[in-house]
N, C-alpha and C positions, 0 to 999 in steps of 0.2 A: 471554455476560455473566452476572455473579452479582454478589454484594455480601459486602461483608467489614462487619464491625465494627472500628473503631477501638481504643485505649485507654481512651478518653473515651467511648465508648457512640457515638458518630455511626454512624450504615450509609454504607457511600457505594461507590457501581455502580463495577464495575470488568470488565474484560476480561480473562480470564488466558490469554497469551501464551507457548506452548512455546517458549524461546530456545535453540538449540543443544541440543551442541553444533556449532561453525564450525572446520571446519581451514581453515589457512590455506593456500593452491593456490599463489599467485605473491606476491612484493612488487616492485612499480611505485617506483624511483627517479627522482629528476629526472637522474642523471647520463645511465641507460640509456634511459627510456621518457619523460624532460621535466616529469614529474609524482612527487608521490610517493601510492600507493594499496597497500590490500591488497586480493588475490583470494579472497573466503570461497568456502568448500563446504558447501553442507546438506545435508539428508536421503540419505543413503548408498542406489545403487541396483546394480542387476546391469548386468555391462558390456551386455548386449543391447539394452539403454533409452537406449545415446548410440551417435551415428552414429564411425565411424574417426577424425577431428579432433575431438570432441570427448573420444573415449578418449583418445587418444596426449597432448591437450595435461594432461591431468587427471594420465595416467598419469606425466608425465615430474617432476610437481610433488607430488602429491600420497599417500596412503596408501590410499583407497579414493575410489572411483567415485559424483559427487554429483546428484544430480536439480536444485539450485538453485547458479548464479554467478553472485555477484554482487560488483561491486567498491566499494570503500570508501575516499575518501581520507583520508590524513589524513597528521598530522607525524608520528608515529613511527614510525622505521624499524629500530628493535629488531628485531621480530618477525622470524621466518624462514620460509621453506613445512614445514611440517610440523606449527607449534605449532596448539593446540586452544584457541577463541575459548570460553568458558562464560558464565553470567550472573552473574560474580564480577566483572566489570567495569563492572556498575550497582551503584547505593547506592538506599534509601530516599530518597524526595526529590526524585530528579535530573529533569530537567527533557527530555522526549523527542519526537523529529518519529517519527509513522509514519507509512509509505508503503504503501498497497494500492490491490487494481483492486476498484470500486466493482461492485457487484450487478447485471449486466445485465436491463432491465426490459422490451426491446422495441423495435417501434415505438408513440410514446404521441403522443397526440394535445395540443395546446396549453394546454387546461385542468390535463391532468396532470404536463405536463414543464415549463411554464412559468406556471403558475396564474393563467392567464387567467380573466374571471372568467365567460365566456358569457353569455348572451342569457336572455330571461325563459322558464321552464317555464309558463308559463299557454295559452290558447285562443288560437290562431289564431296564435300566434310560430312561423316556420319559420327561428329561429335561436337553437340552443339551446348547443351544444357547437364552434361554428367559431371562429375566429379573428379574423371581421368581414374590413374590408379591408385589401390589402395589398398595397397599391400605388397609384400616381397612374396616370392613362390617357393622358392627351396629351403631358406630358414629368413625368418621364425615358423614362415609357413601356416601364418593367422593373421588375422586383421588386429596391430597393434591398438591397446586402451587408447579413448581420448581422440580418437580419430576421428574430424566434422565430418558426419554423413549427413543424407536425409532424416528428418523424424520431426517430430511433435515440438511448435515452435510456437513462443509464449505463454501466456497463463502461470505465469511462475510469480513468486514474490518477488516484489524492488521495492529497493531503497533509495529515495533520492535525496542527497544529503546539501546542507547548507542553503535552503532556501531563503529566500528574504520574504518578513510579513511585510506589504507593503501599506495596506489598510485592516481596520477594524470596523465592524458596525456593531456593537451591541445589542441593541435593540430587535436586529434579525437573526443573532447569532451565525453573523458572517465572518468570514476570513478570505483577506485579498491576496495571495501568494505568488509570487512572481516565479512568472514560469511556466512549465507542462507539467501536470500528477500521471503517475502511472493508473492506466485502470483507462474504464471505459465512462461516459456520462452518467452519472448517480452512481456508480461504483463508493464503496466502503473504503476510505482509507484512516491511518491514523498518525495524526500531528505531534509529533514532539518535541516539545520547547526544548534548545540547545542549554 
């Protein structure tokens, strides 16, 4: 994250996001496959880094060999496998979901994953960081579903919806996005024009 300047003098945080570019691998019709989607391809790798099925499906579509597939639906069925996706297809302004895997923290305990607020730190309290109780004893006589315990806290997918572009560079295939991305620095995510 960094901050840009406005016109108008305002700063305002932004995230800047290498977009493409995207070849395009397959196009998904509703006649052949009941839907209609495009197959993107990202970051270009050495065939050694995809197993036989995913060479052969890549190789039979596409120009070079991609480390990211991801598919995209949508109405237009223009496009064909070979064309190149750039960030000439956002505007200033436009309105976008990103999609990433949040920052894997652990296992964390209930005050940190769920900001419980624990027990008093003074003299003689032997409840400081637990959860208290959790459970009834004679019925149901089970720890009911759905109940925040300790366990395994982030690394999940999010969605962060309605962001603003707030700049474009072409020429670097950048995107300036107002705001925080889920995920960690160089982490994978993906843009969806609204």
């Amino acid at each position: 994250m960094t901050q840009i300047y406005l016109p108008s003098g305002q700063a305002v945080p932004v995230t800047i996001v290498e977009a493409g570019p995207c070849e395009i691998l397959q196009v998904k019709t509703p006649e052949k496959e009941g839907y209609s989607a495009a197959q993107l391809g990202y970051f270009p790798i050495s065939p050694k880094h995809l197993n036989k099925p995913e060479r052969g499906h890549q190789q039979k579509y596409a120009k070079n060999l991609y480390r990211y597939i991801r598919e995209v639906r949508t109405e237009d069925n223009s496009q064909e496998p070979g064309n190149i996706l750039t960030v000439d297809i956002f505007q200033e302004g436009d309105s976008l979901d990103v999609v990433g895997q949040s920052k894997g923290k652990g296992f964390a305990g209930v005050m940190k994953r769920h900001h419980f607020r624990g027990g008093d730190a003074t003299h003689g309290s032997m409840f400081h960081r637990e959860p208290g109780s959790i459970g009834s004893s004679a019925y149901p006589s089970r720890v009911l579903k759905n109940k925040k315990l300790p366990g395994h806290m982030g690394d999940k997918r999010i969605t962060v919806k309605n962001l603003k572009l707030v700049a474009v560079k072409p020429e670097a295939n950048l995107l300036f996005i107002k705001g925080a991305l889920p995920g960690a620095n160089g982490s994978f995510v993906i843009v969806n024009k609204k």
